[in-house]
C-alpha positions as CSV (number, residue, x, y, z in Angstrom):
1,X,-0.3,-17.2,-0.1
2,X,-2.2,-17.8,-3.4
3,X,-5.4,-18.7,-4.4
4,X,-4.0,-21.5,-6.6
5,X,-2.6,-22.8,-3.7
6,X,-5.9,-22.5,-1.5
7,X,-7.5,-24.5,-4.4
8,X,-4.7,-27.1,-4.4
9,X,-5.3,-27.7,-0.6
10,X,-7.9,-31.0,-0.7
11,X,-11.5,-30.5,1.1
12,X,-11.1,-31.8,4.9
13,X,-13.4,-32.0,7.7
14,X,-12.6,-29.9,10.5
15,X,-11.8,-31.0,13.6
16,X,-14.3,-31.5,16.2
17,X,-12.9,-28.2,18.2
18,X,-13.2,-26.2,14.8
19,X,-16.2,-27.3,13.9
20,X,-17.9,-26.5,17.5
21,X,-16.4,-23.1,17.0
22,X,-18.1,-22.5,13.4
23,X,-21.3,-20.7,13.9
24,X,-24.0,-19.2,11.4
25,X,-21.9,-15.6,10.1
26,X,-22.7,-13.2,12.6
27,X,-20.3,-10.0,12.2
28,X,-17.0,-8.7,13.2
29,X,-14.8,-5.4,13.5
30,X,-11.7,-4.6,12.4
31,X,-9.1,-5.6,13.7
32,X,-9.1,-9.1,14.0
33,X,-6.1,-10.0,15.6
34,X,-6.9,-7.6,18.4
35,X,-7.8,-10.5,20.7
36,X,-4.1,-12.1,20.5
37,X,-1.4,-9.4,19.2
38,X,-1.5,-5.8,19.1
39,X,0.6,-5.4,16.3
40,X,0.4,-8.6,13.7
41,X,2.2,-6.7,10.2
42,X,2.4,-8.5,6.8
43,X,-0.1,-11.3,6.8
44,X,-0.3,-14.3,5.0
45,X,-3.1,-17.2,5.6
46,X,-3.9,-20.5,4.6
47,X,-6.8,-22.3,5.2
48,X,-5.2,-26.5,6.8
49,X,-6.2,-29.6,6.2
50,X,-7.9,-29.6,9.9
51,X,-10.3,-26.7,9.0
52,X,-8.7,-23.9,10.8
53,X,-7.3,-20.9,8.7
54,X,-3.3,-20.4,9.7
55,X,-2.1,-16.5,9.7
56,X,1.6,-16.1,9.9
57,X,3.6,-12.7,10.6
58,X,6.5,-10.1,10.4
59,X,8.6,-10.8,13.4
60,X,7.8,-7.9,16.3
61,X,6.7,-8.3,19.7
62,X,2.9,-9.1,19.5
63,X,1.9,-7.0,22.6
64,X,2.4,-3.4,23.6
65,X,5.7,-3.6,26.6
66,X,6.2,-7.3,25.7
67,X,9.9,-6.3,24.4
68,X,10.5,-9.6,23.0
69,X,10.0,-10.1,19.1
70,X,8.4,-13.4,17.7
71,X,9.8,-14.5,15.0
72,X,7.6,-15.3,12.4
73,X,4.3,-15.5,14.6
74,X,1.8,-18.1,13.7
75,X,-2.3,-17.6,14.8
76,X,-5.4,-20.0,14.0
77,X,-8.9,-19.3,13.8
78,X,-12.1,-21.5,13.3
79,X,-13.8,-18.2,11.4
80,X,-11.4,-15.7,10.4
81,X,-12.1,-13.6,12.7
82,X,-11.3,-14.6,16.2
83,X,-7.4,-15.6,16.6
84,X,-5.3,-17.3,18.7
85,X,-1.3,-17.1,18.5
86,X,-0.1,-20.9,18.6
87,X,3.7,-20.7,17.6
88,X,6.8,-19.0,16.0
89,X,7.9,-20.4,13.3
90,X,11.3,-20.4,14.0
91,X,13.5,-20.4,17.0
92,X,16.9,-20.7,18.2
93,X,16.7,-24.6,16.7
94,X,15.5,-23.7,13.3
95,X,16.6,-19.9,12.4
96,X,18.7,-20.6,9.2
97,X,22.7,-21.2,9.6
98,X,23.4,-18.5,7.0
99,X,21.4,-16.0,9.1
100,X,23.5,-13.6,10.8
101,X,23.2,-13.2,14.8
102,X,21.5,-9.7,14.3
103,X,19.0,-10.8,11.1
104,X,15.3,-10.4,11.2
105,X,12.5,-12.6,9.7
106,X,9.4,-10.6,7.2
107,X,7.3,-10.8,5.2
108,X,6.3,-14.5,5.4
109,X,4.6,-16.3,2.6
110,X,2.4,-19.6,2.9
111,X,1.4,-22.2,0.2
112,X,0.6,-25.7,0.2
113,X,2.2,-27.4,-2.5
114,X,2.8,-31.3,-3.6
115,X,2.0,-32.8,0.0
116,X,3.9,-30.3,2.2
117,X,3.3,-26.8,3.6
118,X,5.9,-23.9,2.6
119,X,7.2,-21.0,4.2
120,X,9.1,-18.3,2.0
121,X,10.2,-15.5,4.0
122,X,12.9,-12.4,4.1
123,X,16.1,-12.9,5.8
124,X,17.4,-9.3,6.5
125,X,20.9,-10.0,7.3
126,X,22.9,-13.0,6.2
127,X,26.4,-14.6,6.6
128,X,26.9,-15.6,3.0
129,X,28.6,-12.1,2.4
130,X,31.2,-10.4,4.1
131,X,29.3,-7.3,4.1
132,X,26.2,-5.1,5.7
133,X,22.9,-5.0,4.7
134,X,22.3,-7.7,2.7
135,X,19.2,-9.5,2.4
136,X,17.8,-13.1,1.0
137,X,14.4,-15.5,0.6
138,X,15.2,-18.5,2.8
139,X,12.1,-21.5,2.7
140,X,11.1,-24.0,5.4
141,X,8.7,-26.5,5.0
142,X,6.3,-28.6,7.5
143,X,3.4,-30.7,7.6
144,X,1.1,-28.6,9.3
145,X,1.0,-25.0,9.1
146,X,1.4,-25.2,12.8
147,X,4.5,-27.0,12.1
148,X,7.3,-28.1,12.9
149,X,9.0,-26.0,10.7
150,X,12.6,-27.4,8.5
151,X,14.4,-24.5,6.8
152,X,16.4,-25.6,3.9
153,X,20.5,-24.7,4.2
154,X,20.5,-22.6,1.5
155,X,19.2,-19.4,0.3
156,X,16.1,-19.1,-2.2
157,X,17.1,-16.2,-3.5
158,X,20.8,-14.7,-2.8
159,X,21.8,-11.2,-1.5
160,X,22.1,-9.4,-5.1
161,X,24.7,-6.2,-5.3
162,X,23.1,-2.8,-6.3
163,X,25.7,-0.7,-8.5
164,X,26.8,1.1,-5.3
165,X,29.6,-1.5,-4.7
166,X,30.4,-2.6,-1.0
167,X,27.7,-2.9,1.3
168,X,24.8,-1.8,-1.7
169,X,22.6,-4.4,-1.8
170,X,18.7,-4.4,-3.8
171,X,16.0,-5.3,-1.2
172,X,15.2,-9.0,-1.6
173,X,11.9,-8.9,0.2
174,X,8.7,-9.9,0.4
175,X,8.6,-13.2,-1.6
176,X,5.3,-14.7,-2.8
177,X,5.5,-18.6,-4.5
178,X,2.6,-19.2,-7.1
179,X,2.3,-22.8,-9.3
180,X,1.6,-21.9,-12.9
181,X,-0.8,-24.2,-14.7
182,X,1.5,-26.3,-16.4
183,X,2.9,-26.9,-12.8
184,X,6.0,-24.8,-13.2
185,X,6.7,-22.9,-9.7
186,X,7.6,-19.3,-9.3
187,X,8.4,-17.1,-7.0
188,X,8.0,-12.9,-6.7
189,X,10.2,-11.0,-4.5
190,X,11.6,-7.4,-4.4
191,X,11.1,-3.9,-2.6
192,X,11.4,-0.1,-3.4
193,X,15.5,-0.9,-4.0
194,X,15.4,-3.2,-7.1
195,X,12.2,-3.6,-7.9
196,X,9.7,-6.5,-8.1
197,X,11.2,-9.3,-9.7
198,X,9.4,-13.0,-11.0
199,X,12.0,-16.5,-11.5
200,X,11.1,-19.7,-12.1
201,X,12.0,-22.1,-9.0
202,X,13.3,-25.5,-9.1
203,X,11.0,-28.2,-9.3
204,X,11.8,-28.7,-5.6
205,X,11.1,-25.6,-4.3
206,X,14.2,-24.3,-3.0
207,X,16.5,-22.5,-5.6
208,X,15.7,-19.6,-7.9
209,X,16.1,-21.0,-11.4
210,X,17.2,-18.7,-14.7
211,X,16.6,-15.0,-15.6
212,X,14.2,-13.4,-13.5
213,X,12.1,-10.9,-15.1
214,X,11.2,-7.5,-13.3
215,X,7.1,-7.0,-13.2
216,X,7.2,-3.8,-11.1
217,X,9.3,-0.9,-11.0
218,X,11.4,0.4,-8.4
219,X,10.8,3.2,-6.3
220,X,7.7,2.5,-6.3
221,X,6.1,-1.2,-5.2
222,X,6.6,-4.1,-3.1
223,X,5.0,-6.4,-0.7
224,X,4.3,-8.9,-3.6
225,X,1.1,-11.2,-3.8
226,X,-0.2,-13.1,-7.0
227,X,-3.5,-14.6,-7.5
228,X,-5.3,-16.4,-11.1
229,X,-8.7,-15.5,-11.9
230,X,-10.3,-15.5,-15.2
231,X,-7.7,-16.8,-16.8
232,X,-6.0,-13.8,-15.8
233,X,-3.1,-13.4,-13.3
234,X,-3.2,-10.8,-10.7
235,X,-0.3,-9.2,-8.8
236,X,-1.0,-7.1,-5.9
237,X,1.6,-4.9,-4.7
238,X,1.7,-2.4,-2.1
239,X,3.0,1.6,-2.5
240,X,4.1,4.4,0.0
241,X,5.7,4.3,3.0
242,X,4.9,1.4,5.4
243,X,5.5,2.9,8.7
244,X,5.1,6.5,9.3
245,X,3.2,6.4,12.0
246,X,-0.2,8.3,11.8
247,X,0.6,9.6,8.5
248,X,1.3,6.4,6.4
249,X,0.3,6.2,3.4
250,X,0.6,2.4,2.2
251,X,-1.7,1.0,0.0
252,X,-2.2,-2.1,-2.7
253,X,-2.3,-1.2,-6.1
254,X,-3.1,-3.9,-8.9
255,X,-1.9,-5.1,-12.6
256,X,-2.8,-8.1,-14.7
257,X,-1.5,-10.2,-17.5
258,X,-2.2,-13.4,-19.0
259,X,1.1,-14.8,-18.4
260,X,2.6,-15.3,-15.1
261,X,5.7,-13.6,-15.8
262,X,4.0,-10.3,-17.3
263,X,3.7,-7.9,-18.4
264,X,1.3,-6.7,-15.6
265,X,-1.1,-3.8,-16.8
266,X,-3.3,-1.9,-14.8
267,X,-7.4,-0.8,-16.0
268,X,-6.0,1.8,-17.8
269,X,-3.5,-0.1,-19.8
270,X,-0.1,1.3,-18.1
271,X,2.7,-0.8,-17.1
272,X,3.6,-1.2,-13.2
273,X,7.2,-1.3,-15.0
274,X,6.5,2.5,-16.5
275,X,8.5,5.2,-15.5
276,X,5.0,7.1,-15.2
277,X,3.7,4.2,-13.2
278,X,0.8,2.3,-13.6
279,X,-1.5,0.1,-10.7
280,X,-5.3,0.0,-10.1
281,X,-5.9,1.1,-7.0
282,X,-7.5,-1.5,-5.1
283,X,-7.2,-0.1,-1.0
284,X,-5.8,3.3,0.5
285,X,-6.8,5.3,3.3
286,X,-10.7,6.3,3.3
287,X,-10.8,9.2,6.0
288,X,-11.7,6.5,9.0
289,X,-9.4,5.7,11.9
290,X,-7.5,3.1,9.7
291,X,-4.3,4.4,7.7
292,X,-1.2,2.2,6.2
293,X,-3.8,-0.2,4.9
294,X,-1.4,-2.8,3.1
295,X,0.8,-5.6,2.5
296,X,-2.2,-7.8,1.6
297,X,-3.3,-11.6,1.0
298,X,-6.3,-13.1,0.2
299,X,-8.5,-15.8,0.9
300,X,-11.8,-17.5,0.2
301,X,-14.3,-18.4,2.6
302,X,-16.6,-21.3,2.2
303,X,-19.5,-19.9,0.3
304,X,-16.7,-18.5,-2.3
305,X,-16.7,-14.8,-1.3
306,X,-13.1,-13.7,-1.0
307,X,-11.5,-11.8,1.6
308,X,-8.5,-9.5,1.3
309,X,-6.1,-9.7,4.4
310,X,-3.8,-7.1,5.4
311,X,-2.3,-4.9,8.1
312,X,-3.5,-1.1,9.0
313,X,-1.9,1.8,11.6
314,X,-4.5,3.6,14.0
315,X,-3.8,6.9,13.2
316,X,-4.9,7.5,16.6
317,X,-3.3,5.2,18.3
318,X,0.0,4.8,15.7
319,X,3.1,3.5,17.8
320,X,3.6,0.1,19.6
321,X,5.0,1.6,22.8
322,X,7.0,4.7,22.5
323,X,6.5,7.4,19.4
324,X,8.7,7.0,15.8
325,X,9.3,3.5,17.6
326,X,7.7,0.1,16.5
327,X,4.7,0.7,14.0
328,X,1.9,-0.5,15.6
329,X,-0.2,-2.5,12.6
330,X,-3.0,-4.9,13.5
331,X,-4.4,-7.8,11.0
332,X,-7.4,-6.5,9.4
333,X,-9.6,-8.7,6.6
334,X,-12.7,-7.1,4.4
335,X,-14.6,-8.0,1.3
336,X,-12.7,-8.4,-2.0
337,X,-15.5,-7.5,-4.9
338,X,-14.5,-8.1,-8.5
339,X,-16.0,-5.6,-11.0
340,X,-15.2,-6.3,-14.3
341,X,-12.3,-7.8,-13.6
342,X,-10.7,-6.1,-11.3
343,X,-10.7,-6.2,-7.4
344,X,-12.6,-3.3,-5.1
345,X,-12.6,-3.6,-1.3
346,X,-15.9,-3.3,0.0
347,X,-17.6,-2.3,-3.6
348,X,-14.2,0.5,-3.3
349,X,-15.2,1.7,0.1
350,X,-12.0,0.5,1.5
351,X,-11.2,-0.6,5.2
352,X,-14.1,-1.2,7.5
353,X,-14.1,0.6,11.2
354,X,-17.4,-0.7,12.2
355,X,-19.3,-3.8,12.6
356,X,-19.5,-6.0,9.0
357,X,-21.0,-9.6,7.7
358,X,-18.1,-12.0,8.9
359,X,-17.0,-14.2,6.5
360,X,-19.3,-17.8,5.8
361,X,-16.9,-20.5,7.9
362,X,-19.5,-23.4,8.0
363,X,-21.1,-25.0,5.4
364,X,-24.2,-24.3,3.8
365,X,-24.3,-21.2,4.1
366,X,-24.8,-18.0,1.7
367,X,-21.9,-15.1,1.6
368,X,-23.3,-11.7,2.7
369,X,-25.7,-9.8,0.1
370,X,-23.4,-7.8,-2.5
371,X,-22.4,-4.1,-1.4
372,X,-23.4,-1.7,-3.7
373,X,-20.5,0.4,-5.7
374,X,-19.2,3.3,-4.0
375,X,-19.6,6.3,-6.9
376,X,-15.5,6.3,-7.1
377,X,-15.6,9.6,-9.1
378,X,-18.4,12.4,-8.7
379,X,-17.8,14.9,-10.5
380,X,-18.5,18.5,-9.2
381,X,-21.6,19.9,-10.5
382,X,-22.6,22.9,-8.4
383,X,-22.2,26.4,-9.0
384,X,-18.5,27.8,-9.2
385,X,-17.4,29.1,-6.6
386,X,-13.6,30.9,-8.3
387,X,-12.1,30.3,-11.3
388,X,-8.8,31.7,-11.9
389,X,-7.6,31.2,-15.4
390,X,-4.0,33.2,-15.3
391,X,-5.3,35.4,-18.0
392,X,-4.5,39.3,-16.6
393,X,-1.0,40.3,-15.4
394,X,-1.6,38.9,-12.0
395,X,-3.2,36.4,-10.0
396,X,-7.1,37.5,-9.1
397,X,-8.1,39.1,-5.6
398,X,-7.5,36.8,-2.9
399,X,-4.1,35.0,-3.5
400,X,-1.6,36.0,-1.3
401,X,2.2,34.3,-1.4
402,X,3.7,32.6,1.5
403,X,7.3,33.6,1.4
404,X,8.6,35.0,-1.5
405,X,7.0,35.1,-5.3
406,X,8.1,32.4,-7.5
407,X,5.8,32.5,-10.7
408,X,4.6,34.6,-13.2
409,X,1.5,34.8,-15.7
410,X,2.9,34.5,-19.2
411,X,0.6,33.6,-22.2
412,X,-2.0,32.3,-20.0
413,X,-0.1,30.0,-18.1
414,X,0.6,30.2,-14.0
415,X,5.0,29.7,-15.1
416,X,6.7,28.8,-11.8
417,X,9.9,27.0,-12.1
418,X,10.6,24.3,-9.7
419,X,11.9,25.8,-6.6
420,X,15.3,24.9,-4.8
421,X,13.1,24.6,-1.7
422,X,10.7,22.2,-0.3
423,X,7.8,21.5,2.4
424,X,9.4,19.1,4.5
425,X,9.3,18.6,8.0
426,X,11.7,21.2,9.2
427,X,12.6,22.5,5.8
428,X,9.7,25.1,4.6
429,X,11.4,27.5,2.5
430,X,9.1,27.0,-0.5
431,X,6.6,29.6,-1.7
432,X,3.1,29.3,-1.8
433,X,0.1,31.1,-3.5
434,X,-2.8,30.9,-1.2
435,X,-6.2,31.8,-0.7
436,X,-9.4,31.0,1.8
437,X,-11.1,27.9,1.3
438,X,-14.8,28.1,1.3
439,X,-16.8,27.0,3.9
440,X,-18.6,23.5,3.8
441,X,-18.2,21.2,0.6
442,X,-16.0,21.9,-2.0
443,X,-14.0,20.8,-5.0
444,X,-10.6,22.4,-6.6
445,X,-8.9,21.2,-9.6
446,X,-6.3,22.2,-11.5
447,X,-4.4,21.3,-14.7
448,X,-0.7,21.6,-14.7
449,X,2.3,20.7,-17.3
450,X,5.3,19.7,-15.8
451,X,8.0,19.0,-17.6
452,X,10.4,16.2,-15.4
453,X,10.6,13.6,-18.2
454,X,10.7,9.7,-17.6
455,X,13.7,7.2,-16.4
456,X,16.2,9.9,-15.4
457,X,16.2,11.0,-11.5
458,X,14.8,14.2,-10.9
459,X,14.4,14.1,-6.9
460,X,12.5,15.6,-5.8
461,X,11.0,18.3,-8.5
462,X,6.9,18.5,-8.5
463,X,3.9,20.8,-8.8
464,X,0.8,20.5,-7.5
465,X,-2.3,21.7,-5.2
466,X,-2.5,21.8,-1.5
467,X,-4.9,21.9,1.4
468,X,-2.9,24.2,3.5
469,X,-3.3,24.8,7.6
470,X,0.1,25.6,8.8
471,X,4.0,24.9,7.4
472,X,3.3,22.0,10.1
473,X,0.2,21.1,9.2
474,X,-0.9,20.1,5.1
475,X,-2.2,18.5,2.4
476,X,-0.4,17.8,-1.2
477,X,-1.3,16.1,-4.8
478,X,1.5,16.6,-7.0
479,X,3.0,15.5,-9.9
480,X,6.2,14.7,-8.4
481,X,9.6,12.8,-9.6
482,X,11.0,10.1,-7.7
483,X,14.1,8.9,-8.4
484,X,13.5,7.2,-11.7
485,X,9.2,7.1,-11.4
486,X,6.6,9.9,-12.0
487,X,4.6,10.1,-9.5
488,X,0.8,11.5,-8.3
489,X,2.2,11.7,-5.0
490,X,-0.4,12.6,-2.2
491,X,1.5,13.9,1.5
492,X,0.7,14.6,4.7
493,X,2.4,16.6,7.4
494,X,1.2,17.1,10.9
495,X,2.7,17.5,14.6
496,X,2.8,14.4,16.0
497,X,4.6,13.6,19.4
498,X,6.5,17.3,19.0
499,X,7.9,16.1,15.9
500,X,6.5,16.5,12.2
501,X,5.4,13.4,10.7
502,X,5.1,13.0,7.6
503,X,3.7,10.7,5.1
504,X,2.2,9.8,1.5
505,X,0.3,8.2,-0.9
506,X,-0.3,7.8,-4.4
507,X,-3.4,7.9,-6.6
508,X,-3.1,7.4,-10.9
509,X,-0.5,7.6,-13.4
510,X,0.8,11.3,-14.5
511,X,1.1,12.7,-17.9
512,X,3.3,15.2,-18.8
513,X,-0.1,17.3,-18.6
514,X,-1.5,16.2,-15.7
515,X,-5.6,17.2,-14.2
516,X,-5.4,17.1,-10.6
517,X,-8.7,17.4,-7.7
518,X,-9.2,17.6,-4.3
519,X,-12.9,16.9,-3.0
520,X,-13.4,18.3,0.7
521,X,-16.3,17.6,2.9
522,X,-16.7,17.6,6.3
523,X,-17.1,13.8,8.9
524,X,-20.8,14.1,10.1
525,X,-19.6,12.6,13.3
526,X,-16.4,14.3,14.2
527,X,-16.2,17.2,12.3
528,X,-13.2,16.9,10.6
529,X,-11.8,17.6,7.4
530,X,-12.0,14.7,4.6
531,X,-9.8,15.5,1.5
532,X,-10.0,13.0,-1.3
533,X,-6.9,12.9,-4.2
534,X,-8.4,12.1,-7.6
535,X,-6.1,12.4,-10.9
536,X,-6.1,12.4,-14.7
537,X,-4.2,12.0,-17.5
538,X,-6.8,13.7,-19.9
539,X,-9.1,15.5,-17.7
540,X,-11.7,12.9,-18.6
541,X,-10.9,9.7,-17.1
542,X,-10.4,10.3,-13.3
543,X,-8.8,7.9,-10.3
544,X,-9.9,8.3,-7.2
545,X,-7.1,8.0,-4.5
546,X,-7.5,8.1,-0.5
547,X,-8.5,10.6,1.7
548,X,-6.3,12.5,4.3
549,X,-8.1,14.2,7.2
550,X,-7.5,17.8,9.0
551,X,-8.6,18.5,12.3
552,X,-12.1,20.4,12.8
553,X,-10.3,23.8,13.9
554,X,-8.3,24.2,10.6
555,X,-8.5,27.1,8.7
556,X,-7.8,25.7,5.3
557,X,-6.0,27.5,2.5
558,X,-6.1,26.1,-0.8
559,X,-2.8,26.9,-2.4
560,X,-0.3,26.3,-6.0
561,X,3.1,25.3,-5.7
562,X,6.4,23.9,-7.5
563,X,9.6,23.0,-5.3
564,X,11.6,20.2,-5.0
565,X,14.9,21.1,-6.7
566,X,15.4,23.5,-9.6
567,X,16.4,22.6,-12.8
568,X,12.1,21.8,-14.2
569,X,9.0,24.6,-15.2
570,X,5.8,24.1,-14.0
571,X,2.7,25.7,-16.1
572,X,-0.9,25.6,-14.5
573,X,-3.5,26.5,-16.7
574,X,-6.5,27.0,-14.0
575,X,-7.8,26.8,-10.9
576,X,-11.1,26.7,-10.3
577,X,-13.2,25.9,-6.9
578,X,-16.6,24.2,-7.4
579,X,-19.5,22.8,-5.0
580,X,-20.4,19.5,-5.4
């Protein structure tokens, strides 16, 4: 759903039943859809011509044993806050004829547009190839949000062929349908396979018209939403790994261009279509219960503040029913702040875990006094704590290697060449140089060249620093290659359910130099570990990236390594541990 189409949507009285329900703005907590579906992934809302705002979901059982999956769930609320599952979208009468037996419905997409509500949604399986794993946009459209529901006979947007040949097919997900201003539809769609792609629809809504134009890279974004502001369109896209469990790390990034069909820059000026790959971060995990924190929308509430909506994973509480099952990812909504220009959840606090200002639902009414900025970036200013500059024969007292050595001090320079070895869930054959954290607060940088390139796939080859507990249990920012992007990828592993789960996220663009820093404090009220990621192309200009957490027992290591697959040279030229 847009915000061009929330504007389109003419002013209505509510009903008598919404209006009853729309009281002075009290406060909610996270998450909203708790009194109606324990899991409600990928929302999209739209506020109706009757005054309720409609939220529409992934297709998954709402409850925890229910077994059964609703398909395309539909919920209304009078406030935002308090929801109420009214339908499924589709059923046995109006699942699309070119849908295979076995298909799923995502990602769903609402607009209102030219007198008629529209539905744009993933297809995961079809019958319009003879093969596996294809996927298409199918559209229905209704009167009501609440429907009923006609899907049109055709795909949107056709199964497309990767260059794998039978049975490789690019992931046509996650669509999102904006109007331009001259009146022109479009729609967005694409995943990690393919890319995020932009074509211009038929004036009727319901075929993909042209060239489409890619916006975002692959390997790297999807979960598509576009809003205009400013004269300025925004797309949001979401990064990482959507469900892994208590160690996902999915959250939105942003770009913005004047022109609806890009090129989509991010605050610093890089591409989301760079190899090195550019998006503002706007949400990612913040060290509270909420991880996964993505696939977003957005809305306005009546006294103009707007809201970003989206799903999260308790990474207490991670799993529908049984473990590595069903991700289990609530509908959450927070303050969206815009500071100049560009969108900050919260003033860049991120998700909320306790009680907040619900959103204004009745009319007059003031929004909720603005949030002061979080400081995204402090930079350490206490006393030094070790500084290892690589400039004597061997590392200082206190490193010690994990496993055998794989560096050496030349000119400088920490020289490790990538290792044919990893940290990976059952696979820990990668060295490590360690040594003791200090106790309480503390920052560690480093600066390290790595020399992967751009375009070409180097999987998995990185460098980077690491919070270390156990070959089970750790923390890792590196400059890291995958497939065709360069990432600042930020990983987890931790025992989960007698397994290693693992997870990521990612922070700013990498250089070929890249400054990377991991800020460590300690939760006042549980007593666990909060590391936050923050990189830098120039060691000036910092992005701040989520937090991970270790439990209050660890004994944390900070530690250097390279891995990932031979074949690249890393160089660090410091390391130096700092108090805040």
């Amino acid at each position: 759903m847009t915000l061009a189409a929330l504007v389109a949507v003419p002013a209505a009285t509510p009903g008598a039943a919404a209006e009853a329900a729309h009281g002075p703005a009290g406060a909610y907590v996270n998450p909203v859809s708790a009194g109606m579906a324990d899991t409600y992934a990928d929302p999209a809302v739209i506020r109706s011509h009757d005054g309720y705002w409609y939220a529409f979901g992934t297709t998954d059982p709402l409850r925890s044993g229910e077994g059964k999956p609703h398909f395309l769930p539909i919920s209304r609320s009078a406030d935002l806050v308090h929801w109420d599952h009214v339908a499924d979208a589709l059923d046995d009468g109006n699942r699309p004829d070119w849908a295979a037996a076995d298909a799923s419905y995502w990602a769903p997409d609402v607009t209102y547009h030219d007198g008629r509500y529209w539905l744009y949604y993933v297809v995961t399986q079809t019958t319009t190839t003879a093969e596996r794993n294809d996927s298409a946009i199918a559209v229905a459209t209704a009167p009501t949000p609440a429907g009923p529901w006609i899907t049109h006979d055709e795909p949107v947007v056709a199964p497309r062929h990767g260059p794998g040949g039978s049975d490789d097919f690019k992931w046509t997900y996650d669509p999102a349908h904006v109007v331009d201003t001259d009146g022109t539809r479009y729609l967005y769609y694409g995943s990690y396979y393919g890319g995020i792609w932009v074509t211009r629809l038929s004036t009727d809504g319901t075929r993909a018209m042209g060239e489409p134009v890619m916006v975002a890279t692959d390997n790297r974004f999807e979960g598509a939403y576009v809003v205009r502001r400013g004269g300025w369109w925004y797309l949001f896209a979401s990064s990482g790994d959507c469900c892994a469990g208590p160690t996902t790390g999915y959250s939105v990034f942003v770009g913005r261009s004047r022109s609806v069909r890009g090129p989509f820059l991010d605050r610093e000026g890089v591409p989301l279509t760079a190899s090195r790959t550019g998006g503002t971060i706007v949400l990612s995990p913040n060290g509270n219960r909420w991880v996964g924190t993505g696939h977003n929308a957005m809305v306005t509430d009546l006294a103009g503040q707007d809201w970003i909506v989206y799903h999260a994973i308790d990474r207490r509480n991670p799993y529908l029913d049984e473990p590595y099952g069903i991700n289990r990812r609530p509908m959450l909504i927070d303050r969206l702040d815009w500071v100049e220009g560009w969108p900050l959840v919260r003033g860049g606090r991120g998700a909320s875990d306790t009680p907040q200002p619900a959103p204004v639902t009745r009319r007059p009414s003031s929004g909720p006094a603005p949030l002061p900025l979080s400081p995204a970036v402090p930079a350490p200013t206490g006393s030094v704590v070790f500084s290892e500059d690589f400039d004597r024969e061997r590392p200082r007292p206190g490193w010690t290697w994990l496993r055998t050595p794989a560096a050496r001090i030349e000119n400088g320079r920490l020289v490790w060449p990538t290792q044919d070895a990893d940290m990976h869930k059952d696979n820990n054959s990668a060295s490590l140089l360690l040594r003791d954290a200090p106790e309480g607060a503390w920052t560690v940088e480093t600066k390290v060249r790595l020399d992967v390139g751009v375009e070409t796939v180097r999987n998995y080859q990185q460098a980077g620093v690491l919070a270390y507990v156990d070959d089970d249990r750790y923390l890792r920012l590196a400059h890291t290659a995958i497939w065709n992007t360069r990432q600042t990828e930020f990983a987890q592993e931790q025992p989960y359910a007698g397994r290693p789960a693992y997870g990521s996220m990612t922070v700013g663009p990498p250089a070929e130099t890249t400054w990377l820093r991991l800020r460590h404090r300690i939760a006042p009220s549980t007593g666990e570990h909060l590391l936050r990621a923050y990189t830098s192309r120039d060691g000036r200009t910092w992005t701040a990236g989520g937090t991970w957490t270790l439990p209050q027992d660890s004994r944390i290591r900070i530690g250097l390594g390279a891995m990932g697959g031979g074949g690249s040279t890393a160089e660090f030229h410091y390391v130096r541990v700092q108090r805040p």
